[in-house]
Structures are given as structure tokens and as C-alpha cells.
N, C-alpha and C positions, 0 to 999 in steps of 0.2 A: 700571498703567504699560503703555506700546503693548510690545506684543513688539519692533517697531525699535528700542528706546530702552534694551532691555536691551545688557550687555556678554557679549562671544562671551567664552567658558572654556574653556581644553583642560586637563586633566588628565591625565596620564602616571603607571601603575601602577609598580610596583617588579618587582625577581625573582619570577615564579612567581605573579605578582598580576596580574589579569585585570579587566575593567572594575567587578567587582562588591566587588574594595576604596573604590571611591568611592561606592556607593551611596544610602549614606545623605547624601554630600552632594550627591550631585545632587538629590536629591529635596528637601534644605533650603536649597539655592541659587536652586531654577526662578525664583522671583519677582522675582532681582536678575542673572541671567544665565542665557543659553541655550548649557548645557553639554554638552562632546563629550569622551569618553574616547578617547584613544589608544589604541592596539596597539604594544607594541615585543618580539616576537617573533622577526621576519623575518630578522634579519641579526646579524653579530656583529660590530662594530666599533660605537664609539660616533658617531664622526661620521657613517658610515652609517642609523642607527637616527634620529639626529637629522637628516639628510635624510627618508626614511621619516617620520618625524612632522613635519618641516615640510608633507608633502604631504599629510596627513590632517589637518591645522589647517585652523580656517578660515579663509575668506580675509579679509584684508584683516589689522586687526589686533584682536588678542586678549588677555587674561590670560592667564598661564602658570602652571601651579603640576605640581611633579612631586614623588613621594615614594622615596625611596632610588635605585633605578637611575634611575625617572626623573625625579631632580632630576639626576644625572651629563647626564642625556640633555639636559634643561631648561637646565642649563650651555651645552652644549654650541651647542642651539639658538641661545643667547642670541648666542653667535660666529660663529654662520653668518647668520641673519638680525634684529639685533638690534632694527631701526626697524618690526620689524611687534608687540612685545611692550610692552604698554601697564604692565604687570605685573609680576612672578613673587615665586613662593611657592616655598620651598623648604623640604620637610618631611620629619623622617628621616633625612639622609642625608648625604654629603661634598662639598668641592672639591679633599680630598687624593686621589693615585693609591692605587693597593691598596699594600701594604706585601708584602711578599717572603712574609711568613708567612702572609698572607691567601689569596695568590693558590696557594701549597702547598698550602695544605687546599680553595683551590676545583678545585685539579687532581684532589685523593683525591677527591672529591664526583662530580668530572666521569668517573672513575674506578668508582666505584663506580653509580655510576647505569647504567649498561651492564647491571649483571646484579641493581640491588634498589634501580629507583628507588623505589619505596616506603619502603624504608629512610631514602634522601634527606630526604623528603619529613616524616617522622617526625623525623630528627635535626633538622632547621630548625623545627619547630615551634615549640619552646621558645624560640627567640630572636626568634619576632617578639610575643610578648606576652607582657605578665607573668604568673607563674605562674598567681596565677588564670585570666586569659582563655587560657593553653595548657592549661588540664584536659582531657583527654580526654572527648570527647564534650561540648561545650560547642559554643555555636553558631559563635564565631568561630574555633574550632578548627575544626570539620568543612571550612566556610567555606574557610579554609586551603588544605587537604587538595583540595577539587574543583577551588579555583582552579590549583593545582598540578599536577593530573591535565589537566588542562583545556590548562594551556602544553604539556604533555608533556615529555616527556626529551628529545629534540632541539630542543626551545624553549630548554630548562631547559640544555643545553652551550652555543646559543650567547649564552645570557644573560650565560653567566660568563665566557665569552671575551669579551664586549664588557668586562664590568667589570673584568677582569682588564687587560683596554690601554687604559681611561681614563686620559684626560691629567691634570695638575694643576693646578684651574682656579682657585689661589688667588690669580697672578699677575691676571687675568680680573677678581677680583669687584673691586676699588676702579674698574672702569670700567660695571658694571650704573649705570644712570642710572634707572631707573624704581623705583617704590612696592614695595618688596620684603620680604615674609613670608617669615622663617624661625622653622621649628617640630618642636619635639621632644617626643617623648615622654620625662618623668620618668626615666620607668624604663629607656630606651631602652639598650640593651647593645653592637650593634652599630654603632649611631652615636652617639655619647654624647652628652648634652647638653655639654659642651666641647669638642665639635667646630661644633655650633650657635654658639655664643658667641664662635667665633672667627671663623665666615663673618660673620656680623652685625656685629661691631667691624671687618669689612673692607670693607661695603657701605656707602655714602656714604649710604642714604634707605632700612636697613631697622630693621626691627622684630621683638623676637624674644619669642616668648614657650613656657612650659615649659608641659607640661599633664601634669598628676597622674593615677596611674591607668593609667599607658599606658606600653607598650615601645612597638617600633618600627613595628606597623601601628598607628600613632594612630587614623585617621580609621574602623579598624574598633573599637579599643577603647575609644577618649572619642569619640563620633561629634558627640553633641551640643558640647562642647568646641573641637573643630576646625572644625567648622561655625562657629561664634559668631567664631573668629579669621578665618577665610576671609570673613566678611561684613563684617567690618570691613576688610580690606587690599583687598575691593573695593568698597566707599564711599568708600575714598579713591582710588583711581583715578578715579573719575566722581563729586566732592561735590555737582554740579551736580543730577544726576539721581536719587542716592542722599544723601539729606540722613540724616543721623546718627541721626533721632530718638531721642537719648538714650545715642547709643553713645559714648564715649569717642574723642576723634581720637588716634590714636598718629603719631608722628613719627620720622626716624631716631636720634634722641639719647633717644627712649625707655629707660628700663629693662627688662628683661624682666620680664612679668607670668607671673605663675602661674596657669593655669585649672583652674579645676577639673571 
């Protein structure tokens, strides 16, 4: 297939997650698109961050897919420039605002990071993968940990200040008009899969499916899994150029499928 003829991909990491959460799909997507990771570090308001990623997208129009903050961000997107988004995937993550008690414990967080963000850094661990993949000294654990060091602690405040004043973009989703993935991890504790279930019965044209195995960074914990959904929700953007061979078409009145 000519490199012109592939579809442009932006990807938006989460909290504390740095281009090298998407890794393994970029490297299993090259054949069906030419993928670019975002940055959302820079600033701390969400509409801001999604200006900032409108500017690092490419140009013209794209798939969109974000995971936990930046599916907020990926929302957000969607309302500032929506006719350049051929796409979106949302994986991980919410269109509710934070809840009072969230945003309390991300103040002690933003609090405590001043004098042991390492500590930080260790308390979070646990909650983006299941017990297995949070074993200490495990690869998607270390993983973790440098992409974490990597944001720093002034990435890492104004990360939770942006998440802390997301809107609520639940009013928003019955107007996404494009071919839309949502995806959750199983196991997922901080975005639950019934929170998935609810954005998806609110999107006119999405499709949701559960993947076994995995908390809340899926595409580090089922890589292969998430990959196999992402090539599916981008062969239906382009049936033309991406013919199915074999894969199953989902639609938005789909059921949720289980991956394993």
C-alpha cells in the first residue's frame, strides 16, 4: 500500500504517560497508518492542551484515539475542531467531570509530590495495571515509573489541574458523528468498564469492546488485544482502502465484544 494512501493517526497518552505507552501500537499499526504521538504536558487547562494538540496533529484530517486524560483531551478536541476528525477511539477513560472526592485526593497527590514525588509515583502504580502487571520490577511496571520521571512533577501538577477542571462531556457525545472506539480494560479500576458502556450507548456510530487481562493502561497490558481493536475501528474509517480481510465489520448497535 503507497504511504499516501495510508490514514494519518494521532494518539494522546494519559497522566504521567509519555509517547512510549503507545509503542507497541505504533509499531502494529505502520502498515494501515502513519502514526504521531502527542505531548500533553505544557499547560493545565483542558481546552488549552487540546488547542496544543490540535497544533501538533497533522494537518489536514486524521483518526483520533486518546487514553484516559487524553481521551478528556480527545473530547475536548472533538468541540474545538470537529470536521478535521475522520475517527475517534476512546480508551480508558471518562466524559464525566472529576467527582469532589477525586479531585481531594489529586490535591494530597499534588501536595505530596513537592517533597516525595517518588512516592507519588509508587502509589499510582497499582492502579494502572492489574496486580500481575504492577509487580514490582516487571517490565510494564519499570515502564511506568521512567515514563513518570520523564513527565516530572511539574508536568505531573499541571496534569491534575487540567483533569481536575474538565468539563462534562456527556451532553457532547450524542453529537460525535464519526466511526467511534471505545475501550476498556477488564480489570480497569479507575475508569470502570460502566463508565465505557455508558459513553458507547451515548454515541450514535460507536463500538465498544472489553479486553481481559488488563487495568487501565490496556495498550501496555493486552498490547496485542488493543491493537487487533484499533485495526478494526480503522478499516472502517477507510473500507475502501482497508478491505477487512477477514475481520469482522462492527457497527454502532454492536454488542460489546470481549478480547482476549
Amino acid at each position: 500500500m503507497p504511504a499516501t494512501d495510508k490514514l494519518q493517526l494521532f494518539l494522546l497518552p494519559g497522566l504521567l504517560n509519555d509517547a512510549r505507552l503507545w509503542q507497541h501500537q505504533v509499531e502494529g499499526l505502520a502498515d494501515l497508518a502513519d502514526v504521531t504521538v502527542g505531548d500533553l504536558t505544557a499547560t493545565d487547562t483542558i481546552p488549552l492542551l487540546a488547542a496544543a494538540a490540535l497544533a501538533q496533529a497533522p494537518a489536514g484530517h486524521y483518526a483520533l484515539a486518546g487514553l484516559s486524560m487524553g481521551g478528556y483531551v480527545a473530547l475536548e478536541m472533538m468541540r474545538q475542531a470537529p470536521n478535521r476528525i475522520l475517527g475517534l477511539a476512546l480508551l480508558d477513560t471518562s466524559a464525566k467531570p472529576d467527582t469532589a472526592e477525586a479531585s481531594a485526593n489529586r490535591r494530597k497527590l499534588i501536595e505530596q509530590s513537592g517533597h516525595d514525588f517518588g512516592g507519588v509515583i509508587a502509589s499510582l502504580l497499582p492502579k494502572m495495571f492489574t496486580p500481575e502487571g504492577a509487580e514490582p520490577g516487571s517490565e510494564n511496571a519499570q515502564l511506568f515509573t521512567e515514563m513518570a520521571h520523564k513527565v516530572g512533577r511539574d508536568g505531573f501538577v499541571r496534569q491534575q489541574q487540567a483533569i481536575m477542571g474538565r468539563p462534562d462531556s456527556r451532553e457532547d457525545l450524542p453529537r460525535i458523528a464519526c466511526p467511534t472506539l471505545v475501550l476498556c480494560g477488564r480489570q480497569d479500576t479507575l475508569t470502570p468498564p460502566e463508565l465505557h458502556a455508558e459513553m458507547a450507548s451515548m454515541i450514535p456510530d460507536a463500538t465498544l469492546e472489553m479486553v481481559d487481562g488488563a487495568g487501565h493502561l490496556s495498550p501496555l497490558e493486552q498490547p496485542d488485544a488493543v491493537t487487533t481493536a484499533l485495526r478494526a475501528w480503522l478499516r472502517r474509517l477507510q473500507p475502501a482502502i482497508y478491505p477487512l480481510d477477514g475481520v469482522q465489520g462492527v457497527h454502532g448497535d454492536s454488542p460489546a465484544r470481549d478480547l482476549p
